[in-house]
Phi, psi and omega in degrees: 000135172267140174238147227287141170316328172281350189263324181286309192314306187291357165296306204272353151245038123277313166300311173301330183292325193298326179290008188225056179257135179239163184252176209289346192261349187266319177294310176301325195253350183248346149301341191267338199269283175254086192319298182306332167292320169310042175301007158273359203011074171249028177071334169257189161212116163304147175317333145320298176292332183283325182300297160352300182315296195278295193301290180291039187192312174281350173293134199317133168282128169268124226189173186297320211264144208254352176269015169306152190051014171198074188209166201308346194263014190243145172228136162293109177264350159321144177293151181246184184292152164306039203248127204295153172265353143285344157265347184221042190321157201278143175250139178237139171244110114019079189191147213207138164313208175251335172253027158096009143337088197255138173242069175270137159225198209219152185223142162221153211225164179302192158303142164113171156281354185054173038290095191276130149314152215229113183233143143318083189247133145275133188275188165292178170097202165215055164214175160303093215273156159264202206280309162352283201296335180303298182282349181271350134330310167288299177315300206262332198305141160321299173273334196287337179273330201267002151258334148343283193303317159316306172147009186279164154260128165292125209219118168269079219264125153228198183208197188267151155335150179253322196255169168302095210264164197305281172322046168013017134336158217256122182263167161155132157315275191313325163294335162318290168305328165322298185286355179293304169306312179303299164313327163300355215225341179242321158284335163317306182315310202297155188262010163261347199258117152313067180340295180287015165226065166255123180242137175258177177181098198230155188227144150066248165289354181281322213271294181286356169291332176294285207295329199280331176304335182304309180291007207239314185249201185228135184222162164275339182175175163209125186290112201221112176268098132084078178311122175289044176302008155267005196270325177282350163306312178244052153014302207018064166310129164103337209247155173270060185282169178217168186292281220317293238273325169287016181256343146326302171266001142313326212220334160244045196323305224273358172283326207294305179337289259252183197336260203288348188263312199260008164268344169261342172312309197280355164280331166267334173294021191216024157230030151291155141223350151261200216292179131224120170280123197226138178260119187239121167268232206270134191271095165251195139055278173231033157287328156333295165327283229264358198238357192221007194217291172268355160273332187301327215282315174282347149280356194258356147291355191072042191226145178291079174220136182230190183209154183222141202240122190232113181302158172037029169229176191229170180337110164105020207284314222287351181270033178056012185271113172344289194298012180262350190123332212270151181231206203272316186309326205278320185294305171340290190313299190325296189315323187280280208301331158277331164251357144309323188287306190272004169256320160321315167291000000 
């Protein structure tokens, strides 16, 4: 039997209205934000007026920098869960590299005493978040309240810069990682923490520092939102670079590939051993990378990283940021697809 062209169009905005459905306290904050969506200005905003709102104003910009939606500058605005910090208060640890780096960080962990299962977040960028932004992150994060809630205890992490900073401070990817391991190794030590259940979940210079760190320390697995595997292609030691500066070898990754860059790649990918999970919206930007370079390469090495593909969204959806594409629906899924993934593991 066929069905009639008005019938289909009307499946397809019920379904689009349901994929952009806001809740009545998500409808309130995005009126208080953009005032100008009420266009009947009868004081509320509808599902309509907001879906309206967003397609003409809110679609991701496109532009040179490939860390739109997932840089120290991005905030979630999907809600993450409530949980007060008298029940669950931000703990801050203390730690400085060996060359005086400080990578201190903050955690909040459920009720009870643990042992907790445990996840790790790296943010995005290549640069250094401060502590501020670690907690409001924790507090506030889409995903991050919402493995709270699951029962993990929560760890908001940054490191030193990857690149050269103006103040000749210590820079670097691989010290990067260094510190990274460190920090993984001192949250093993806290005493809420289940050593042999640490999960890392890191996006983008977050995503691939989460995989390199896999080579350095022993983990249960790792969460990797669409891992910026150009930056170890290209190193660029010494230069004051920005993610703008990778979109040339983005898109030709594989002149990048080659003798001494694919004999040092292939040194760390073959001392992972756990799981790697790699998270993908629409294949732009550093899919080339991660579809033609790291997953092939590290399976043709025996190693377990497999992916999972979310239709109509961009750079940075797995933190829930709204301007990536990403909804309420879209986090849900993330949550059901990641902690399916580490309880398998």
């Amino acid at each position: 039997m066929k069905a009639s062209i008005p019938l289909i169009l009307s499946c397809l905005i019920i379904i689009q209205t349901y994929a952009y459905s806001l809740s009545d306290t998500q409808l309130d904050r995005y009126l208080k934000r953009y005032p100008k969506a009420d266009t009947n200005q009868d004081g509320r905003l509808s599902q309509q007026e907001a879906r309206a709102h967003r397609n003409q104003n809110e679609r991701p910009q496109r532009n040179n920098d490939p860390s739109t939606g997932d840089n120290l500058a991005s905030v979630s605005e999907i809600l993450g869960i409530d949980i007060p910090e008298s029940t669950s208060p931000i703990l801050e640890v203390p730690l400085k590299s060996s060359d005086g780096v400080d990578l201190s960080f903050v955690y909040r962990k459920p009720e009870g005493n643990g042992p907790f299962k445990t996840i790790l977040f790296f943010h995005g960028g290549g640069g250094q978040s401060n502590r501020q932004a670690l907690k409001k992150n924790l507090l506030n994060g889409a995903i991050q309240t919402r493995f709270l809630d699951e029962g993990y205890l929560t760890i908001a992490a940054t490191r030193r810069p990857y690149w050269k900073t103006k103040d000749n401070s210590p820079s670097g990817f691989y010290d990067a990682a260094d510190d990274a391991a460190l920090i993984v190794e001192t949250a093993k030590a806290l005493s809420h923490v289940d050593p042999s259940k640490v999960v890392l979940y890191g996006g983008s210079g977050g995503g691939i520092l989460a995989i390199v760190t896999a080579s350095k320390t022993e983990l249960a697995c790792v969460i990797a939102g669409e891992p910026a595997t150009v930056i170890p292609l290209e190193l660029m030691t010494g230069l004051e670079a920005s993610p703008a500066d990778y979109r040339p070898i983005m898109e030709a990754p594989h002149e990048k590939f080659t003798g001494l860059r694919k004999a040092e790649i292939h040194g760390w990918m073959k001392t992972i051993q756990c799981p790697i999970l790699v998270l993908q919206g629409e294949p732009v930007g550093l899919y080339k990378t991660n579809f033609e370079i790291l997953i092939p390469e590290m399976q043709s090495l025996g190693k377990d990283i497999t992916s999972i593909s979310y239709p109509g969204v961009t750079h940075g959806f797995y933190w829930g940021t709204v301007k990536t594409g990403a909804t309420l629906k879209t986090v849900e899924q993330i949550m059901k697809d990641v902690t399916s993934f580490i309880d398998t593991h």
